[in-house]
C-alpha positions as a Markdown table, in Angstrom:
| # | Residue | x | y | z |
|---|---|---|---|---|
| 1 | Unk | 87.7 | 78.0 | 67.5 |
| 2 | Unk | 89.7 | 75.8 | 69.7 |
| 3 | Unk | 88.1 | 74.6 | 72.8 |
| 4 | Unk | 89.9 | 76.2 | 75.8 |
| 5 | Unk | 91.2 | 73.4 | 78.3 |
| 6 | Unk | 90.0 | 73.3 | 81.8 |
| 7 | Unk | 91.0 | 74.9 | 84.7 |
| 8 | Unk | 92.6 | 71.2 | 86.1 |
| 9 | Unk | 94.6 | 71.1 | 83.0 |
| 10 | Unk | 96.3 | 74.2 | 83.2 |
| 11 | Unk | 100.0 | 74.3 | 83.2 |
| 12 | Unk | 102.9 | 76.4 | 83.0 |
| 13 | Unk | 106.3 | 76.3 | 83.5 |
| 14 | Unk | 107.9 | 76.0 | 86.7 |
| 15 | Unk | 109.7 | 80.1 | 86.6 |
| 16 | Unk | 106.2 | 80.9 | 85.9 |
| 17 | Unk | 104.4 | 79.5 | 88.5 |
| 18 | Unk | 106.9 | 80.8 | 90.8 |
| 19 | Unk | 106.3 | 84.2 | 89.4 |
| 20 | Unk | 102.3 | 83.4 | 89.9 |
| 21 | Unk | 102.5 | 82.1 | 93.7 |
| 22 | Unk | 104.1 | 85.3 | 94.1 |
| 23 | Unk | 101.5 | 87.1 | 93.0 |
| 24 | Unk | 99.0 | 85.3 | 94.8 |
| 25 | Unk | 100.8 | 86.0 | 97.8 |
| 26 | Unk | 100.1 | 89.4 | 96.7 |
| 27 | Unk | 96.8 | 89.4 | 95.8 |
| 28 | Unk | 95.4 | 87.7 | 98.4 |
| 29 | Unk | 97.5 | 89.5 | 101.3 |
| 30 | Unk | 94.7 | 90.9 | 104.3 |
| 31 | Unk | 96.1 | 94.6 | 105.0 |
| 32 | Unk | 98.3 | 97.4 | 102.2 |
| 33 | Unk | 102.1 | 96.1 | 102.3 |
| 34 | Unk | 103.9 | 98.9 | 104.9 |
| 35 | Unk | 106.3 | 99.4 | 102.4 |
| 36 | Unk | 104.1 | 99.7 | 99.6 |
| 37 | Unk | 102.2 | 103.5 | 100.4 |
| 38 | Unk | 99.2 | 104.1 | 98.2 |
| 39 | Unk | 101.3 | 106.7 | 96.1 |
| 40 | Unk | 105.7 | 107.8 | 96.9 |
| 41 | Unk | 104.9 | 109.9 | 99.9 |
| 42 | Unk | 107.0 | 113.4 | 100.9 |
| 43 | Unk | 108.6 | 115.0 | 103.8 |
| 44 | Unk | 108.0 | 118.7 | 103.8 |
| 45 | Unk | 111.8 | 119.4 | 104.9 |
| 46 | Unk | 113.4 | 121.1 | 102.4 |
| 47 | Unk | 116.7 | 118.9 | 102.5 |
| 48 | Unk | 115.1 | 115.6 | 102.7 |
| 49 | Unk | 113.3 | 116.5 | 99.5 |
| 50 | Unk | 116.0 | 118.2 | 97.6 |
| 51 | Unk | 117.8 | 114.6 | 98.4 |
| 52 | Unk | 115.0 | 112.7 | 96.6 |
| 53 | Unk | 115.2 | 111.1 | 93.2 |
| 54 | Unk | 113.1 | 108.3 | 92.3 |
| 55 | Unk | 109.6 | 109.7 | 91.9 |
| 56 | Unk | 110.8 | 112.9 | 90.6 |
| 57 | Unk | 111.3 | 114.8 | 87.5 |
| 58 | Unk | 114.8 | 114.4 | 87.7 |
| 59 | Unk | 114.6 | 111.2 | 87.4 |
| 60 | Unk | 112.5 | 111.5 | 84.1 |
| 61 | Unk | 114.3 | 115.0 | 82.3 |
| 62 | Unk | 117.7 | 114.0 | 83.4 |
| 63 | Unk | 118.5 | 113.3 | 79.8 |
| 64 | Unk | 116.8 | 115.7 | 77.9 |
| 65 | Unk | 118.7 | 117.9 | 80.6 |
| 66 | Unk | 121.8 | 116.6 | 79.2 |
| 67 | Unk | 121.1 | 116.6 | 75.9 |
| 68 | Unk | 120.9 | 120.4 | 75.8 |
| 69 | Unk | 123.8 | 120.9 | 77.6 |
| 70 | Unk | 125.8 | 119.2 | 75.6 |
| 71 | Unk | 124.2 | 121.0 | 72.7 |
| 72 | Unk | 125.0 | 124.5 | 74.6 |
| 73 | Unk | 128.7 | 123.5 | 75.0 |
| 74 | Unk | 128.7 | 122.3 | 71.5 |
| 75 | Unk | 127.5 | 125.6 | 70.4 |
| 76 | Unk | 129.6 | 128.2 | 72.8 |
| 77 | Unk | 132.9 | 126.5 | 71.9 |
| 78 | Unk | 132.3 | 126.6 | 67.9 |
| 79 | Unk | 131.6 | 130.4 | 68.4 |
| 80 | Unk | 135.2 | 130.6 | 70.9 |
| 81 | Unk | 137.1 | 128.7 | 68.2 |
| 82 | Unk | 136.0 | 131.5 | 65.3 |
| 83 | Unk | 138.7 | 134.2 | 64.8 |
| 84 | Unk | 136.5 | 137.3 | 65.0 |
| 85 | Unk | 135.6 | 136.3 | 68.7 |
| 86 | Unk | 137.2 | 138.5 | 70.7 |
| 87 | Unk | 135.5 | 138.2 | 74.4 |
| 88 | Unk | 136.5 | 136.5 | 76.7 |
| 89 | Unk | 134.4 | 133.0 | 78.2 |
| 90 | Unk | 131.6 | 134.2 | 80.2 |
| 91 | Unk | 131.9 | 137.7 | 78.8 |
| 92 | Unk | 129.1 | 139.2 | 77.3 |
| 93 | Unk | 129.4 | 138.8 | 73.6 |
| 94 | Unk | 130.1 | 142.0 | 71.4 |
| 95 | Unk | 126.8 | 143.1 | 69.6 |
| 96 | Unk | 128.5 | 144.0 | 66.5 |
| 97 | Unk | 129.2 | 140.3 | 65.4 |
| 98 | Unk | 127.7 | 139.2 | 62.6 |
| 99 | Unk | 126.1 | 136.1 | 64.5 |
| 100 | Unk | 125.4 | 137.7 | 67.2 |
| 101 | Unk | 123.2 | 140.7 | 65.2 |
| 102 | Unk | 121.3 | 137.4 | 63.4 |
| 103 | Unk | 121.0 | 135.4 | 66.9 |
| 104 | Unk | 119.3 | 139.0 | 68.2 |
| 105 | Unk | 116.4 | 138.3 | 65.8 |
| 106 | Unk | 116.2 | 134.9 | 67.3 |
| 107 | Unk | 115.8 | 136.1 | 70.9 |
| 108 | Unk | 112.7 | 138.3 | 70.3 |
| 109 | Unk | 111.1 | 135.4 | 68.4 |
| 110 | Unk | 112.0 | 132.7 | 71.6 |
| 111 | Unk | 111.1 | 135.2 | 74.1 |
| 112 | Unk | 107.2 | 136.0 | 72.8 |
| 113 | Unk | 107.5 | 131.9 | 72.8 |
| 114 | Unk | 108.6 | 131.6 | 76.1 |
| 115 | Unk | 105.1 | 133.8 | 77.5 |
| 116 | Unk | 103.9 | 131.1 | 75.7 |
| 117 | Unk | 105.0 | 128.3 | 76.4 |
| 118 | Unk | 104.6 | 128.8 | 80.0 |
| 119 | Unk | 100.7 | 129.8 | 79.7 |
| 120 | Unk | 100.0 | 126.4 | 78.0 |
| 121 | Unk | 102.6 | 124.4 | 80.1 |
| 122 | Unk | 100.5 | 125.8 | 82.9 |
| 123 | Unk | 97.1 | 125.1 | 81.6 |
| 124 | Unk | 98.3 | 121.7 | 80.4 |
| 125 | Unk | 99.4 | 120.5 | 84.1 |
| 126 | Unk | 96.5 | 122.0 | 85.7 |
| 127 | Unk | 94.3 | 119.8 | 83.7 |
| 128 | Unk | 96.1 | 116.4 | 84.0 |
| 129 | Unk | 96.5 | 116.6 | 87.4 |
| 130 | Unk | 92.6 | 117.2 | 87.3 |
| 131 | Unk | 92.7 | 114.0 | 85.4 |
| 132 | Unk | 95.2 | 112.3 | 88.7 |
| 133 | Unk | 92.9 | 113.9 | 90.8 |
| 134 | Unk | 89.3 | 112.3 | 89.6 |
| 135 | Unk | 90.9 | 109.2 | 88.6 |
| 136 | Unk | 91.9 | 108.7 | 92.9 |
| 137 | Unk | 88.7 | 110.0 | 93.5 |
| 138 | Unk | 87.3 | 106.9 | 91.5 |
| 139 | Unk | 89.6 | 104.4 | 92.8 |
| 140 | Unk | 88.2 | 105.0 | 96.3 |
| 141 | Unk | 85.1 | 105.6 | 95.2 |
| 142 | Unk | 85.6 | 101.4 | 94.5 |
| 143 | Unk | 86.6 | 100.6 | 97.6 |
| 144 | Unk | 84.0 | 102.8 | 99.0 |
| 145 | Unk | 80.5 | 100.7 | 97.1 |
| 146 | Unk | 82.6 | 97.6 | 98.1 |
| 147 | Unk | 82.5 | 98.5 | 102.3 |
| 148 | Unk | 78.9 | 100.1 | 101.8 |
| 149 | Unk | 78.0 | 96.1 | 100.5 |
| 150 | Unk | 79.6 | 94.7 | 103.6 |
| 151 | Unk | 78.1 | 97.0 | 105.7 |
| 152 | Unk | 74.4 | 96.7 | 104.7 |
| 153 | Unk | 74.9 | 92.8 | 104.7 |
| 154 | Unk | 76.2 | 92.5 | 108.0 |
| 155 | Unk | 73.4 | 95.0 | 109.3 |
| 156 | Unk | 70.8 | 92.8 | 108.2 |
| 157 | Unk | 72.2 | 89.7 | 108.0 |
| 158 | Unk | 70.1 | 87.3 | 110.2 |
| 159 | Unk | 70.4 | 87.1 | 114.1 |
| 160 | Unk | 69.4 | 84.2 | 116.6 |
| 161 | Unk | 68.1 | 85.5 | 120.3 |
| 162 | Unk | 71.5 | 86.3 | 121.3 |
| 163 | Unk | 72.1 | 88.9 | 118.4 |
| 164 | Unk | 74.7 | 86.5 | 116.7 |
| 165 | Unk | 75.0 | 85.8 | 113.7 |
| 166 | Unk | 73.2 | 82.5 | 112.5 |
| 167 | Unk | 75.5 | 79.3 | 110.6 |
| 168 | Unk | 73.9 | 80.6 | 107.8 |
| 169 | Unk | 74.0 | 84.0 | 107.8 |
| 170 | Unk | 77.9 | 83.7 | 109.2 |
| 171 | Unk | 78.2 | 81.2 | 105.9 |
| 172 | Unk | 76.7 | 84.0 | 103.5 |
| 173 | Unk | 78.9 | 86.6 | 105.0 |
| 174 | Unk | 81.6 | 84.7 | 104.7 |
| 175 | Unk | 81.1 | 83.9 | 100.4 |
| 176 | Unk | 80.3 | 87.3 | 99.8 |
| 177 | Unk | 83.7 | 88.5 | 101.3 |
| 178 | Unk | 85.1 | 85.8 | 99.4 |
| 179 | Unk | 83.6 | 87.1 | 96.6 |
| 180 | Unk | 84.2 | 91.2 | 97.0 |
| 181 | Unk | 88.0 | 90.1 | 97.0 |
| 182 | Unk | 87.9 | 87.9 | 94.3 |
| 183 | Unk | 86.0 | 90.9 | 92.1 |
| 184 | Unk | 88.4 | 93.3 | 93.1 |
| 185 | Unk | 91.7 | 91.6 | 91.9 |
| 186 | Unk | 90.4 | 90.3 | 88.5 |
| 187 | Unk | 88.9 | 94.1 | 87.9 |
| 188 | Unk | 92.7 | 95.5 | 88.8 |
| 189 | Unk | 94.2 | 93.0 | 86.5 |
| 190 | Unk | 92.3 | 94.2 | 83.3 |
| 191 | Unk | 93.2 | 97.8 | 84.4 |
| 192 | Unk | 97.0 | 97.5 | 84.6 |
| 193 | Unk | 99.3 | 96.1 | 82.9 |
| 194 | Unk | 103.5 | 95.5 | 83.0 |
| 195 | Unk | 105.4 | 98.8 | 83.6 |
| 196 | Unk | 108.6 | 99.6 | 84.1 |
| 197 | Unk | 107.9 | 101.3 | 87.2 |
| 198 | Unk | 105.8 | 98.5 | 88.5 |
| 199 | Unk | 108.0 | 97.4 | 92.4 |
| 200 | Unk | 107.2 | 93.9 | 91.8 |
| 201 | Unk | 108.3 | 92.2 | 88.6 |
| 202 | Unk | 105.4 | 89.8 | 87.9 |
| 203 | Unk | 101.8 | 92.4 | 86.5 |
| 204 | Unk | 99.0 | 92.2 | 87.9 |
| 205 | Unk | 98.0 | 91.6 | 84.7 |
| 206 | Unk | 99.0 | 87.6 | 84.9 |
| 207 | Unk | 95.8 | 87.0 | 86.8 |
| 208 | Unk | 93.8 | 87.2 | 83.3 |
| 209 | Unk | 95.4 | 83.5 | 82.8 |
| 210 | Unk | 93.7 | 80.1 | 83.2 |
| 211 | Unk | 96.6 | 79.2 | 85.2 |
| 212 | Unk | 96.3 | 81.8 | 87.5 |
| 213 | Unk | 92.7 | 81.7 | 88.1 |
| 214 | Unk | 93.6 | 77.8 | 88.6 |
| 215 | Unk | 96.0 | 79.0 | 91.9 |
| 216 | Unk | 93.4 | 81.1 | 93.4 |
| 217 | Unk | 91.0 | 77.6 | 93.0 |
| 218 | Unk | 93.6 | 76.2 | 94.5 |
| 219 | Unk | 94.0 | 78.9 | 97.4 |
| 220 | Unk | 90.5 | 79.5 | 98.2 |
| 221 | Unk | 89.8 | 82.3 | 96.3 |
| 222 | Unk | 86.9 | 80.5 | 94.7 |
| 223 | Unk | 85.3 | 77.8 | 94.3 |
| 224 | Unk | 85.1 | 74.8 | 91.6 |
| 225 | Unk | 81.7 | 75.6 | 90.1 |
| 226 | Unk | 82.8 | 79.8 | 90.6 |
| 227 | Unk | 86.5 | 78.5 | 88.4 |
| 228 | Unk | 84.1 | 76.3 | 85.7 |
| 229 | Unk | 82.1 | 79.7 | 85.3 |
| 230 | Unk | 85.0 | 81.8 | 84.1 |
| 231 | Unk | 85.9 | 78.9 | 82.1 |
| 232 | Unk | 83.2 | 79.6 | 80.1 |
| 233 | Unk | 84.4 | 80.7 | 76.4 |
| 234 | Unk | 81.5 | 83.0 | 75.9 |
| 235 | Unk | 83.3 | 85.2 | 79.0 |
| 236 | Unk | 86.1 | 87.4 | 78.0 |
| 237 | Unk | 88.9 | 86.5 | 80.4 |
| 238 | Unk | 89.1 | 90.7 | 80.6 |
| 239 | Unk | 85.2 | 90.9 | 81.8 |
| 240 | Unk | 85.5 | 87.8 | 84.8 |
| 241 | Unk | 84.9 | 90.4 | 87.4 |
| 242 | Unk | 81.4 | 91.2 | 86.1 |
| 243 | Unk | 80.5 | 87.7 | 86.5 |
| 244 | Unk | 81.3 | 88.2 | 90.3 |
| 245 | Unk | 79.6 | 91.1 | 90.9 |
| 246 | Unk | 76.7 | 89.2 | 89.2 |
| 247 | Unk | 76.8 | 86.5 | 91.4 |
| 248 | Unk | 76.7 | 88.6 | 94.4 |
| 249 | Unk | 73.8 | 90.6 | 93.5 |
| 250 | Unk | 71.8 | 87.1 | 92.7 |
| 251 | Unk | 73.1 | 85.1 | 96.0 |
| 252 | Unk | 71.6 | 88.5 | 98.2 |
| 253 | Unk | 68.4 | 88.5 | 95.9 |
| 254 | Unk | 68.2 | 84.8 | 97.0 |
| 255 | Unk | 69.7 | 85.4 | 100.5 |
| 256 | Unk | 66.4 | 87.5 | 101.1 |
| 257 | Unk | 63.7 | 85.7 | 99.6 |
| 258 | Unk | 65.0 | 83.1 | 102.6 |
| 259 | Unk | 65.3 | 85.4 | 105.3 |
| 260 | Unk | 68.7 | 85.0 | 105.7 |
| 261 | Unk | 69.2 | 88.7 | 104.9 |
| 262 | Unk | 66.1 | 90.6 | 106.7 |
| 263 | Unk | 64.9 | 93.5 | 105.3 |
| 264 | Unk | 62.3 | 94.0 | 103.0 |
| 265 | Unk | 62.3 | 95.6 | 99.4 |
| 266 | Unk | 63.8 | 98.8 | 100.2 |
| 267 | Unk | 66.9 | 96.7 | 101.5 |
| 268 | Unk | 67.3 | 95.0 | 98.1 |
| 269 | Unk | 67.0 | 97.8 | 96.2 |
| 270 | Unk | 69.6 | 100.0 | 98.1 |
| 271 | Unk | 71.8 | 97.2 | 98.0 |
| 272 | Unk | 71.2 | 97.1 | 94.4 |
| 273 | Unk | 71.7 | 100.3 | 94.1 |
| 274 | Unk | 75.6 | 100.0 | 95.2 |
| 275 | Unk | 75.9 | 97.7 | 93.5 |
| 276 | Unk | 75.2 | 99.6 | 90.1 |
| 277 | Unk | 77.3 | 102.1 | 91.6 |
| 278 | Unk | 80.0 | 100.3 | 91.8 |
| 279 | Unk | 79.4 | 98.9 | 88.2 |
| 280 | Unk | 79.3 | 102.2 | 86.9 |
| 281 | Unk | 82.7 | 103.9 | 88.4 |
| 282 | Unk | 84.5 | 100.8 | 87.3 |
| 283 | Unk | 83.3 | 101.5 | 83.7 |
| 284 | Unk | 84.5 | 105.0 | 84.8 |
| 285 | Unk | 88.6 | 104.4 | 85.2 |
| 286 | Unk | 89.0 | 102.9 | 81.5 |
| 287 | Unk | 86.6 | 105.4 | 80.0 |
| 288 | Unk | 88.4 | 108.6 | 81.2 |
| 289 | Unk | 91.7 | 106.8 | 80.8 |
| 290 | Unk | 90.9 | 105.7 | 76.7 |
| 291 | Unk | 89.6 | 109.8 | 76.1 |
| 292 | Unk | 92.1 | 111.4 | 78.8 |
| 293 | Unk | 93.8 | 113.7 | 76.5 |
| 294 | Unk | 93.3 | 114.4 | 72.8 |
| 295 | Unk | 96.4 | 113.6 | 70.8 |
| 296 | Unk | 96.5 | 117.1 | 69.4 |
| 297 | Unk | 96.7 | 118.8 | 72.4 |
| 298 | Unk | 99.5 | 116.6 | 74.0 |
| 299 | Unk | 101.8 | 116.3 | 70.8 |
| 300 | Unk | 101.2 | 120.5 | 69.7 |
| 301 | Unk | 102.7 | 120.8 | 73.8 |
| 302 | Unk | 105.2 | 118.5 | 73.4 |
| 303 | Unk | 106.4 | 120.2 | 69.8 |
| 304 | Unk | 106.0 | 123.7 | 71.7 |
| 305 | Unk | 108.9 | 122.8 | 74.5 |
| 306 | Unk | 111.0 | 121.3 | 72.9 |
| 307 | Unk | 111.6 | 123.8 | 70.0 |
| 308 | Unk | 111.7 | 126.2 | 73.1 |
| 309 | Unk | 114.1 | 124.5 | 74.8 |
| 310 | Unk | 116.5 | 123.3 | 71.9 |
| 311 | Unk | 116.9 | 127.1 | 70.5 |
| 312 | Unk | 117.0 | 128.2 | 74.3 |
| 313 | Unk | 121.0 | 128.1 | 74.3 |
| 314 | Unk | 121.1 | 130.5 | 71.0 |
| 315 | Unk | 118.6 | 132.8 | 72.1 |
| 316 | Unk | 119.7 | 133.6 | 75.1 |
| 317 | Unk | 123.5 | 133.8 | 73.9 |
| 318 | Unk | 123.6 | 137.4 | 72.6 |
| 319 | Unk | 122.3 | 138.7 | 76.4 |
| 320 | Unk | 123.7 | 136.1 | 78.1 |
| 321 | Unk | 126.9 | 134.6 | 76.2 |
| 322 | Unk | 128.6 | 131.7 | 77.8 |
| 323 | Unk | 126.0 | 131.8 | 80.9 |
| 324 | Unk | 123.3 | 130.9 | 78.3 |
| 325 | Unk | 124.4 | 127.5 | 78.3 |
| 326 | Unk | 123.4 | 127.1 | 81.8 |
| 327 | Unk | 120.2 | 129.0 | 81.7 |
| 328 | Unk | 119.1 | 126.5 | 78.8 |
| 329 | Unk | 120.0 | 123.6 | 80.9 |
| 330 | Unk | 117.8 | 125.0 | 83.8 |
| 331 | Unk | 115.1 | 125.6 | 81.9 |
| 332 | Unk | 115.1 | 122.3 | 80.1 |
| 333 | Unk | 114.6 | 120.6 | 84.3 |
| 334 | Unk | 112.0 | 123.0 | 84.7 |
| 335 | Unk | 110.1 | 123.3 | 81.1 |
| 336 | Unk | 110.3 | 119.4 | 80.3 |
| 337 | Unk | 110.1 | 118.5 | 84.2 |
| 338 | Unk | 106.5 | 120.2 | 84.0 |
| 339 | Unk | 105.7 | 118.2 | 80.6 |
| 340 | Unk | 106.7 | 114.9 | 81.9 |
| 341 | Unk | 105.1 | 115.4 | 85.1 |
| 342 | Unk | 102.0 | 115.9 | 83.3 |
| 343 | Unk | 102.0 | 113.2 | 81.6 |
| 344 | Unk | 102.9 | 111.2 | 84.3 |
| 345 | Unk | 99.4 | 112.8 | 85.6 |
| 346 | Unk | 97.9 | 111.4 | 82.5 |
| 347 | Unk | 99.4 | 107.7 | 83.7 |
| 348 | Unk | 98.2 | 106.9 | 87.3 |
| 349 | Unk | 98.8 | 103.6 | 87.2 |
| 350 | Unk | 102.2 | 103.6 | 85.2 |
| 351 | Unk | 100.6 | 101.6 | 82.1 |
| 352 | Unk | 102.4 | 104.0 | 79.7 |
| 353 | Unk | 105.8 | 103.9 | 80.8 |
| 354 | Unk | 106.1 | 106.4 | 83.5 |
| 355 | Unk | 107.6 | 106.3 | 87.0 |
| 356 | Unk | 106.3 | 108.9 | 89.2 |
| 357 | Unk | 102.9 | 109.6 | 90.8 |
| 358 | Unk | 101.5 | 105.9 | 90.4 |
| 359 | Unk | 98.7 | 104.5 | 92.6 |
| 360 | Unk | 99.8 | 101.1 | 93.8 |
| 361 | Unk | 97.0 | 98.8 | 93.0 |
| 362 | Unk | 98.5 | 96.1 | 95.5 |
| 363 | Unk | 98.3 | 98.1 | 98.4 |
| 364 | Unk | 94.1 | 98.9 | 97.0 |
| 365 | Unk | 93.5 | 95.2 | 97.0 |
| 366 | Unk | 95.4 | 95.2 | 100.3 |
| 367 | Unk | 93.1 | 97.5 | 102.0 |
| 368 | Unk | 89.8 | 96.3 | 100.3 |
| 369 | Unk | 90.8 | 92.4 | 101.3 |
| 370 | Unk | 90.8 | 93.6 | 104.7 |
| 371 | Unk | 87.6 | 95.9 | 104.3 |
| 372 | Unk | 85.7 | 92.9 | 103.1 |
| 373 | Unk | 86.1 | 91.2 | 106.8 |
| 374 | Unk | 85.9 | 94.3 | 108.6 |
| 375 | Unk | 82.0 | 94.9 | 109.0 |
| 376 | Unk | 81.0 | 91.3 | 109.6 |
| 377 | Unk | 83.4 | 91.0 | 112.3 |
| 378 | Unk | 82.3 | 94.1 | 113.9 |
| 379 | Unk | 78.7 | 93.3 | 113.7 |
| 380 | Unk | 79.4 | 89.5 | 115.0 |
| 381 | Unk | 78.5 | 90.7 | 118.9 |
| 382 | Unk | 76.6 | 93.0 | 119.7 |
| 383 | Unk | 75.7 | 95.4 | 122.9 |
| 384 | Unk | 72.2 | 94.0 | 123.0 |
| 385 | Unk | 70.0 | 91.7 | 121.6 |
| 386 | Unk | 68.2 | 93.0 | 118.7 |
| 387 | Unk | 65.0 | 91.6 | 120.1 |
| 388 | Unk | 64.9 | 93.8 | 123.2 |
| 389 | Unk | 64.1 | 96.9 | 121.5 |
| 390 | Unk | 65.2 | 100.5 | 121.4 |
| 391 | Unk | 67.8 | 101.4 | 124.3 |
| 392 | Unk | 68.5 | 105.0 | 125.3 |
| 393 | Unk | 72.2 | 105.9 | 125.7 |
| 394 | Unk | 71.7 | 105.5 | 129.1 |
| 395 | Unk | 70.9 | 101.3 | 128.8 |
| 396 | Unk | 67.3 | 101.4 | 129.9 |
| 397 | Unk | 64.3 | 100.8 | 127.3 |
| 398 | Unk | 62.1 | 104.0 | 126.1 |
């Protein structure tokens, strides 16, 4: 195996390191992007949202929505053009036609398929969106280990007389933040990857690159020794962000052997704890997302509507005639609009193609970059000095 080049020998051409200070902009921005919300949110107005469209399954069915009408028209002008047709358009057809007697068959057969079809299009949705619903669950549940870190360091990081912070406390707080950002944008890179309904057009996923972990050396992110670590050959550029959370948990091991953290062994081993925790829901996202949904169950639901939906406009001709054509195309927004949507359920983070419901990871490492200076710059000052003991709520000593 070829040796891989150092991080100072990195290059790339000059479109793609536009592309990848871009991103770093990104990345590294303190505070979620106003105009990027954490998922497309609604109005509950009735005309604002009937004037939506991106986000929403008419943006996805629109052409299966057109395919079937075409197909309809297709089908009601062949039966106008035959001779023995002798109703009008948008009369109900006679029921002594020969196709219509055969198509009667047909409509008995679609309609014990439609009860079905709706009971397992029903069931189906419920379950993705159980699927949408644990996997948001999860993503805070990151955030959430990452501010319970920041929070028990800057409750016991160490204090001079003044209940300050000392140098170098204030210096360990200040790597570790370093660090919790730095974790939480090489995990997100490994999770996502270029979609088509991505807002930006450079992935997240470019930060797996030697070049890339080159610009955040070169914008602070880390350090040299940190960029000659994930260097290393024997570490999967896909499994970097372990070796930060590593690093954390050893520098606060060491942090309290020094008394720069205080606290004694119950300290360490809550913090350890979260730690784990975190480890552990992080394994989590690609887990449920690589055993989601069996393929058997979404394929046998995605056979189910469409044969529904493409004998629709024949069914419902010998009750409906020429009105059948519209009826089909309503029920292929509403029958393939639920499909889509599930499966959209099934994609949170739009790695599959899909456009609608997506969490937007930037505005996550937005919100975490700014939770990882939150606690130690609330702790800096505090109302008392943590030598004069316990303080009623009135200000005087018990």
């Amino acid at each position: 195996m070829a040796k891989r080049r150092g991080l100072r020998e990195a290059t790339s051409p000059p479109e793609v390191d536009a592309e990848l200070e871009m991103l770093l902009d990104r990345v590294m921005r303190i505070g979620p992007n106003p105009k990027l919300p954490i998922i497309i949110p609604y109005k509950p107005d009735p005309a604002w949202l009937w004037m939506r469209w991106r986000g929403t399954v008419l943006q996805s069915t629109w052409r299966p929505t057109v395919y079937i009408l075409l197909l309809g028209v297709s089908f009601v002008a062949a039966i106008h053009r035959d001779q023995n047709t002798t109703w009008r358009f948008t009369a109900v057809p006679s029921h002594d036609h020969a196709l219509v007697v055969q198509l009667k068959a047909l409509e008995a057969m679609w309609g014990y398929m439609l009860s079905f079809a709706t009971f397992v299009i029903s069931f189906f949705t419920s379950q993705a969106y159980g699927f949408w619903l644990a996997t948001k669950g999860n993503v805070r549940k990151i955030q959430g280990r990452l501010n319970d870190l920041g929070m028990l360091l800057a409750t016991h990081a160490e204090r001079d007389e003044n209940g300050c912070y000392t140098p170098r406390a204030r210096e360990l707080l200040d790597v570790v933040a370093r660090q919790v950002r730095l974790f939480h944008m090489l995990y997100w890179s490994v999770q996502v990857k270029p979609a088509k309904g991505d807002y930006y057009t450079s992935s997240l996923s470019l930060l797996l690159s030697d070049a890339a972990v080159a610009g955040l050396l070169r914008r602070g992110a880390l350090t040299q020794s940190e960029a000659d670590c994930l260097a290393n050959p024997e570490l999967p550029a896909t499994q970097r962000h372990s070796a930060v959370i590593e690093w954390i948990m050893v520098r606060i091991i060491s942090a309290r052997r020094e008394g720069v953290v205080l606290g004694d062994a119950g300290f360490e081993q809550v913090f350890l704890d979260k730690a784990c925790l975190l480890r552990a829901v992080c394994a989590t996202l690609p887990d449920d997302r690589d055993a989601r949904m069996p393929l058997a169950y979404v394929h046998f639901v995605q056979i189910l509507v469409d044969t529904l939906l493409v004998l629709a406009p024949f069914a419902l001709y010998p009750r409906l005639g020429d009105l059948a054509v519209l009826l089909a195309t309503m029920l292929t927004l509403f029958y393939r609009g639920f499909v889509d949507l599930s499966k959209s359920f099934l994609d949170p983070f739009g790695n599959d193609g899909s456009l609608g419901e997506n969490f937007q990871v930037d505005t996550l490492l937005g919100e975490t970059n700014a939770g990882s200076l939150r606690w130690a710059a609330a702790g800096a000052k505090l109302p008392f000095s943590e030598f004069e003991g316990l303080v009623t709520s009135r200000g005087r000593k018990k």
